[in-house]
Every structure is written in C-alpha cells, then in structure tokens.
C-alpha positions as a Python dict, from the first residue, in 0.01 Angstrom:
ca = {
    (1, 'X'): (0, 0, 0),
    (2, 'X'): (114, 315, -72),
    (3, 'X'): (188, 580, 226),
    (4, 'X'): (239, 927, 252),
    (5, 'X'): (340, 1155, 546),
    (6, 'X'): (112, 1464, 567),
    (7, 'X'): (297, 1768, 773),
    (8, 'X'): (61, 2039, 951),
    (9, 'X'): (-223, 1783, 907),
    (10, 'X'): (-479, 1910, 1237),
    (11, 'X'): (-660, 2143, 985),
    (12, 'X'): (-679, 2335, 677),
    (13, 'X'): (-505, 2269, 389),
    (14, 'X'): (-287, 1954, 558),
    (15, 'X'): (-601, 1811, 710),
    (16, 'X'): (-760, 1849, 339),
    (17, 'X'): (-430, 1666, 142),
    (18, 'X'): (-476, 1398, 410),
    (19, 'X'): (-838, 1347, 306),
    (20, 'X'): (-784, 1324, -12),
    (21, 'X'): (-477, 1110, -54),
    (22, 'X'): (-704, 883, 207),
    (23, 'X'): (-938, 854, -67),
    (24, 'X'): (-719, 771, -359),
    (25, 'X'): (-552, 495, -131),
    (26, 'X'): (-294, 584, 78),
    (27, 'X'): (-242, 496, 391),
    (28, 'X'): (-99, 808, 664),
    (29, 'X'): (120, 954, 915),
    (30, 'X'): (24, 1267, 982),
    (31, 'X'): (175, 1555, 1209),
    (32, 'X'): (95, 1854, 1358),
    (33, 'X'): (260, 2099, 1573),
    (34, 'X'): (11, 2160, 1865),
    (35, 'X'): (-360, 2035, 1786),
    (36, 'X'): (-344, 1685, 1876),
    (37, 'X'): (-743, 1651, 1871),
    (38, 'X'): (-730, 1827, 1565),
    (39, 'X'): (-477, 1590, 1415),
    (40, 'X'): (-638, 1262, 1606),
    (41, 'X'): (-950, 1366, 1418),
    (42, 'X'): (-856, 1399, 1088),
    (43, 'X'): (-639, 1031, 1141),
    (44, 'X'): (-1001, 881, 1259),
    (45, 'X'): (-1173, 1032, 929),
    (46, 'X'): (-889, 886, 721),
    (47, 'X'): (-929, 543, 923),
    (48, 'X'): (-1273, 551, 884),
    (49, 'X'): (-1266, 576, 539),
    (50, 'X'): (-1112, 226, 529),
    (51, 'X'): (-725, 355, 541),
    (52, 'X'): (-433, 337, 801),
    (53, 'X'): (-330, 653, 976),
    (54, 'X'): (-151, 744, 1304),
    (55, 'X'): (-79, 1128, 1439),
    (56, 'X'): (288, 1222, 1584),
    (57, 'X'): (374, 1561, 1732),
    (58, 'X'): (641, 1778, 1525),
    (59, 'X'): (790, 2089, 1548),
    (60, 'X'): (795, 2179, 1194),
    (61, 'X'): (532, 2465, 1239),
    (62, 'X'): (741, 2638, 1573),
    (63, 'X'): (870, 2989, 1468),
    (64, 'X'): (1240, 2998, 1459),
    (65, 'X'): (1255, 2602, 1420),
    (66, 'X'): (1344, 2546, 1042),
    (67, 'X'): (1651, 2375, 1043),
    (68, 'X'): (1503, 2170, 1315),
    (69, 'X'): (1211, 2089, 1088),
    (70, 'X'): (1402, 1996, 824),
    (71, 'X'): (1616, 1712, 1026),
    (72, 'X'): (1310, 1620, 1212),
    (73, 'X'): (1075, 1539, 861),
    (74, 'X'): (1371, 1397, 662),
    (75, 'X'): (1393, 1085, 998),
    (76, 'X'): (978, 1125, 1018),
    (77, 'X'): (1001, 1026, 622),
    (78, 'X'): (1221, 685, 622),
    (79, 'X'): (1071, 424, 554),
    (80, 'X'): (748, 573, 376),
    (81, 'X'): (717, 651, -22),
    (82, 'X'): (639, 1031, -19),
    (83, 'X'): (690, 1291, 217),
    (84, 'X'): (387, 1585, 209),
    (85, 'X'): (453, 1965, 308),
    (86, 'X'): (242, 2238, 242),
    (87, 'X'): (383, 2589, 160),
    (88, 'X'): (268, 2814, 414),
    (89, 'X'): (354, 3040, 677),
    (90, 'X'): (194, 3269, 997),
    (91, 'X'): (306, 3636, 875),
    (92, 'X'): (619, 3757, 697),
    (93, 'X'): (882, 3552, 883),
    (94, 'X'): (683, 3223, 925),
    (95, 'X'): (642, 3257, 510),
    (96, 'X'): (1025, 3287, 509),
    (97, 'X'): (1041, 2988, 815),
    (98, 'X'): (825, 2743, 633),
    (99, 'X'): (945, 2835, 243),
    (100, 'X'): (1304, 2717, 370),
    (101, 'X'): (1155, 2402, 538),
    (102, 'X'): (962, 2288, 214),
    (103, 'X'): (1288, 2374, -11),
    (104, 'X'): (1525, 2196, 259),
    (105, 'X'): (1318, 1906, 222),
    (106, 'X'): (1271, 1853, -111),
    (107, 'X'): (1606, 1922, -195),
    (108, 'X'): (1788, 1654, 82),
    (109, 'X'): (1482, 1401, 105),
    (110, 'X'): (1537, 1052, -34),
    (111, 'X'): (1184, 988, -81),
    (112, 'X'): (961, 1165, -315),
    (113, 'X'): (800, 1486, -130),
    (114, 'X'): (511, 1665, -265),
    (115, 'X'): (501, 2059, -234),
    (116, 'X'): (142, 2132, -143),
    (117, 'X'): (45, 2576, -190),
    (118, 'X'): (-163, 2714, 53),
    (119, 'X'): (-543, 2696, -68),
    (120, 'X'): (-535, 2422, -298),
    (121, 'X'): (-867, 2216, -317),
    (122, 'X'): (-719, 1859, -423),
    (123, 'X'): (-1112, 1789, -524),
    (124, 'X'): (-1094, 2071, -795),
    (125, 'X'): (-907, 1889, -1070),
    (126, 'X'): (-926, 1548, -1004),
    (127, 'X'): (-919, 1464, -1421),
    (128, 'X'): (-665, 1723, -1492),
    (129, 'X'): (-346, 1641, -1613),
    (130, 'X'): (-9, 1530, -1453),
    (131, 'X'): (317, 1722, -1583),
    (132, 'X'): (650, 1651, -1581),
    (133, 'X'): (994, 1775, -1691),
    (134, 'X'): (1235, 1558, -1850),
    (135, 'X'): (1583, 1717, -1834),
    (136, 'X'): (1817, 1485, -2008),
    (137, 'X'): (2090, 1619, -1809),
    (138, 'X'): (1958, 1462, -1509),
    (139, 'X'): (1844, 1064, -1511),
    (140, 'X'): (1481, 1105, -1605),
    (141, 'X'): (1356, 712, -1547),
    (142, 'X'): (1251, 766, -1196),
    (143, 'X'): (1056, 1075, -1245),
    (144, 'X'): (905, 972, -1608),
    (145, 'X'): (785, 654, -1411),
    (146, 'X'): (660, 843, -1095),
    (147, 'X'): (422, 1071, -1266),
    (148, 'X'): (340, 774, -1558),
    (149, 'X'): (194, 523, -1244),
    (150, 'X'): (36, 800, -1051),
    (151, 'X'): (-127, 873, -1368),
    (152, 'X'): (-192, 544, -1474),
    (153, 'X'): (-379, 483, -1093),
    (154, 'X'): (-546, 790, -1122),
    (155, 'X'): (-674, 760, -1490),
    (156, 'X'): (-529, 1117, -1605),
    (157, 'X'): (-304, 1197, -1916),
    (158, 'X'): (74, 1288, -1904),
    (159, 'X'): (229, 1551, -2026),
    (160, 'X'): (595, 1565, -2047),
    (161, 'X'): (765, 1896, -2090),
    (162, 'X'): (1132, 2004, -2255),
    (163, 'X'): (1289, 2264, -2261),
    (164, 'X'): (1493, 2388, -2569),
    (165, 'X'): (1623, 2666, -2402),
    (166, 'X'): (1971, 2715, -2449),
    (167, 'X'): (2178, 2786, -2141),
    (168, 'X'): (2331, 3176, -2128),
    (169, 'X'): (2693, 3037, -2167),
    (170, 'X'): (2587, 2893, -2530),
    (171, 'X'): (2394, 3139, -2618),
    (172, 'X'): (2577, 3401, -2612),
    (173, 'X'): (2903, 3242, -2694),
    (174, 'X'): (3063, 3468, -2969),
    (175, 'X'): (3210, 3118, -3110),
    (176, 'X'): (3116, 3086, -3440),
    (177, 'X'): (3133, 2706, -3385),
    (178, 'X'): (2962, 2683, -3066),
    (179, 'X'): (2677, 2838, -3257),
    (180, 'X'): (2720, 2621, -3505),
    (181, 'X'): (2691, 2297, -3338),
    (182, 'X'): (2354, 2486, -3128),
    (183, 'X'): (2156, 2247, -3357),
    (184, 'X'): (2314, 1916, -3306),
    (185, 'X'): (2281, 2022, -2934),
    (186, 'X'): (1919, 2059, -2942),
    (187, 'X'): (1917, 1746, -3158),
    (188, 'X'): (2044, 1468, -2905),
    (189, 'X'): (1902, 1647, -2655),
    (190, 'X'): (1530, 1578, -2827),
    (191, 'X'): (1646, 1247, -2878),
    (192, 'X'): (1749, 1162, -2512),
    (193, 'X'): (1381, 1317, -2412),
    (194, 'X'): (1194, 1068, -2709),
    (195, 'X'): (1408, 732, -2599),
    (196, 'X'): (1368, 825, -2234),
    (197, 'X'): (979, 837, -2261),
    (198, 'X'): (931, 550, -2499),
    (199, 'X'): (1112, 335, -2282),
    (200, 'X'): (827, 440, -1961),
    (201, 'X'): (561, 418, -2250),
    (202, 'X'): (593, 99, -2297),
    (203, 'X'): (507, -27, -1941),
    (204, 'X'): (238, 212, -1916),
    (205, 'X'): (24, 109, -2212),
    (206, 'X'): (-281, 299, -2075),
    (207, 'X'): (-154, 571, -1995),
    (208, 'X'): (-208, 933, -2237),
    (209, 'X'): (132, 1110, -2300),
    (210, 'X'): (200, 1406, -2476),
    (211, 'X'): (551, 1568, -2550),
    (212, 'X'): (571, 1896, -2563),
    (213, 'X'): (903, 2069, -2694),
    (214, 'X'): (953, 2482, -2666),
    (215, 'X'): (1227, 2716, -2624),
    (216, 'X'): (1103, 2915, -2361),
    (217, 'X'): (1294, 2953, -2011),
    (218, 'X'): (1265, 2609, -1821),
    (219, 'X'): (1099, 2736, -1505),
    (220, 'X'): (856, 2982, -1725),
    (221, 'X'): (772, 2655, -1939),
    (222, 'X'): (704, 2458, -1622),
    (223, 'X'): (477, 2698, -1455),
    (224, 'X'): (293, 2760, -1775),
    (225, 'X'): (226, 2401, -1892),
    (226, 'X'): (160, 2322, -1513),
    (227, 'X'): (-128, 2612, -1491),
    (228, 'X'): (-436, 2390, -1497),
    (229, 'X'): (-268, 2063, -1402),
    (230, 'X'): (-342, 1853, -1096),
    (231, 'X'): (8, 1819, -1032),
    (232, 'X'): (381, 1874, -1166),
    (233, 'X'): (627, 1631, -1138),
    (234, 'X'): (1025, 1767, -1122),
    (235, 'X'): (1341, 1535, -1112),
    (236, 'X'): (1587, 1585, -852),
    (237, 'X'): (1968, 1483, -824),
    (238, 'X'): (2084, 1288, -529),
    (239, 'X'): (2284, 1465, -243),
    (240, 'X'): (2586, 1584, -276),
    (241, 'X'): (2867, 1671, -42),
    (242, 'X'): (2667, 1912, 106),
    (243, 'X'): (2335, 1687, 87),
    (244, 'X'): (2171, 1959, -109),
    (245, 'X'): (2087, 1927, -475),
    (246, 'X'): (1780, 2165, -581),
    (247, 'X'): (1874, 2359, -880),
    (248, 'X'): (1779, 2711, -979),
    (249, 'X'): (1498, 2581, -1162),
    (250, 'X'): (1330, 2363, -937),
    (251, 'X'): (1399, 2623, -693),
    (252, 'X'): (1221, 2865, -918),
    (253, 'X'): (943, 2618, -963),
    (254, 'X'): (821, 2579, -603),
    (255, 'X'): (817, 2921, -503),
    (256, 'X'): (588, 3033, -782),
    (257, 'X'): (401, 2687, -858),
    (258, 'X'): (-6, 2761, -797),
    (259, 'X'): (-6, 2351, -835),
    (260, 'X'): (95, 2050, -577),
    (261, 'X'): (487, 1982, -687),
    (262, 'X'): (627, 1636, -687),
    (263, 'X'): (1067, 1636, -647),
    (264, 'X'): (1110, 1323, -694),
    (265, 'X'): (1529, 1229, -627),
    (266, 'X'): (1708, 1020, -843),
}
C-alpha cells in the first residue's frame, strides 16, 4: 500500500491533502505541531474511510525552528514513499520559516515529497493532467515513471515537458562554432527526451502522453504548462557533499508553482 506523510495535518489545507490522498488509497502519518485533537480527528476520518493513519507531534510549524524541521521530517520520512509539506507560513517571517523548510526538504529528502500551496482544493481537478519535466541532463527514469503510475492509478493523461532553451553560456558564446553545433545540441538532446519516454511508455500502455518541446525559459515553461494541471512532477539529483541538490529551476518552480509539486530524487 502506498503511504504518505502529511505535515501540519490538524486542519486546513494539511487536514484536506490527508483526506484526499485517504481517498485515492494511501495509507498516513500525519503531524501537527500543537492540535493533537485536531490531528487525532482527521487520522479517525482517514481510518474511517477504510485507510491506516496514526498522528505524531512535530515541530515543523514552531517559529524559529526550520533547520530543526528539516532534520526532524527527513527521519519522520524513512521508511514511507512520499513525504507531504504544504507551503505556508503565519506572517512575513513564518512565510520565510516554512518556504526554507519545504525547499530543505525537497532538496535533501530521499523519498519523493510533494510541495502542497496554501489553498489548494485537491477535489478541484481530479481529471486534470499530470506534468513533468524531463531534463536529459539529469536521469529522467525515476521521475518519467513516478508521474506515468500515478497517472496510470489515477486515470489522467501525461504531459511531459522540454525545454529547448539554451543555457546563457551557449547562447551568447561569440564562437562561431559553438553556434554552429547549437543544432546538433538541441538534436540529441530531443532524442534523449523521445528514448527516455518511450522506454516508460511501454510499461504504461494505458496511460495518455504528450511531448511537448519549446524554447522558452525552463521554469517559465514549467509553470505555464503546469497552470491547470493537478500536479507537476520535477526530477531531482541525489545529495551531494553538502546533501543539497535543488537547482535554480526547481527552486524557481516551487516558489511560484499555484499547483501540488512532486521532487522526486534520483
């Protein structure tokens, strides 16, 4: 069975991801910072509805506790196959507090961990689309397959997105011959991207996907494509020596994304 770990879950938008992911069959751990009734009562509802669930006290939400957050969800997450966090805060700092926590996670976590903005109604777009960017400069199986079997359980299309955009270094390189091989760049690039998804196509017979190939900046593309999707899935390197591996992009992603994001590590 597949389980998730809901953070902030005693109300509002944590207590409403639980629900949901209750009803598309995951079983939960959910925390919360203070409520425990709240928190005991939204693990009943999700046990009631015929899943597992069990409430644990964190301090992710405490003012001044980031860091401490961060350590605390990335032990709270072993063992279990996604890691939730909402992107929220209480006022100016606790934006700042809880932005860091979500971006510390998802860029150290070995488990997949799902970026949930404040406000989002998972009910609203339950046959929308799931997106994801394939970067052939990062290994692309994991994430391709991610997104292509929560699609394929959910009954949604895929849409994979690629950015052509050439990096600032190439592009304005005065070298006539850097220029000049721009093309053959783009061209195994493309071709990376096309094996890449065949190769997840295959296994997922069922499943919708679309490719979709434009120049514009990745982040821009991301967001745009994402717009009306129920979800957009991002690939992740794993740790380095500093056992943080979240790129400008996916960086870029998650503080503007209006949609749940998926960084799923490699």
């Amino acid at each position: 069975m597949p389980v998730a770990l809901v953070t902030g879950a005693s109300k509002g938008i944590g207590a409403a991801c639980a629900l949901a992911l209750a009803r598309r069959g995951y079983d939960l751990g959910l925390t919360y910072a203070g409520d425990r009734a709240g928190a005991e009562a939204v693990a009943e509802a999700v046990r009631e509805s015929g899943r597992r669930s069990h409430a644990l006290r964190s301090e992710a939400c405490e003012a001044g506790a980031a860091a401490r957050a961060v350590t605390t969800l990335l032990d709270r997450s072993t063992g279990h196959p996604a890691l939730v966090v909402g992107k929220r805060g209480l006022g100016t700092f606790g934006r700042m507090m809880l932005g860091s926590t979500s971006t510390g996670v998802a860029g150290r976590s070995r488990v997949p961990v799902v970026v949930v903005p404040e406000g989002w109604d998972p009910e609203s777009r339950t046959e929308a689309p799931i997106v994801v960017g394939a970067d052939p400069d990062q290994e692309m199986d994991r994430s391709l397959r991610w997104a292509f079997e929560h699609a394929d359980r959910l009954r949604v299309p895929v849409v994979v997105v690629h950015s052509t955009h050439l990096p600032r270094s190439i592009a304005w390189d005065p070298q006539a011959e850097v220029m000049q091989g721009r093309h053959e760049w783009l061209r195994r690039r493309g071709d990376d991207v096309r094996t890449g998804l065949e190769l997840v196509r295959r296994d997922f017979p069922e499943v919708d996907a679309s490719l979709v190939d434009d120049e514009a900046h990745p982040a821009d593309l991301l967001l745009d494509r994402s717009e009306h999707a129920q979800l957009l899935v991002l690939g992740r390197r794993e740790p380095g020596t500093f056992g943080f591996t979240l790129g400008s992009v996916a960086r870029g992603v998650l503080h503007h994304a209006t949609v749940p994001v998926a960084v799923i590590p490699s």
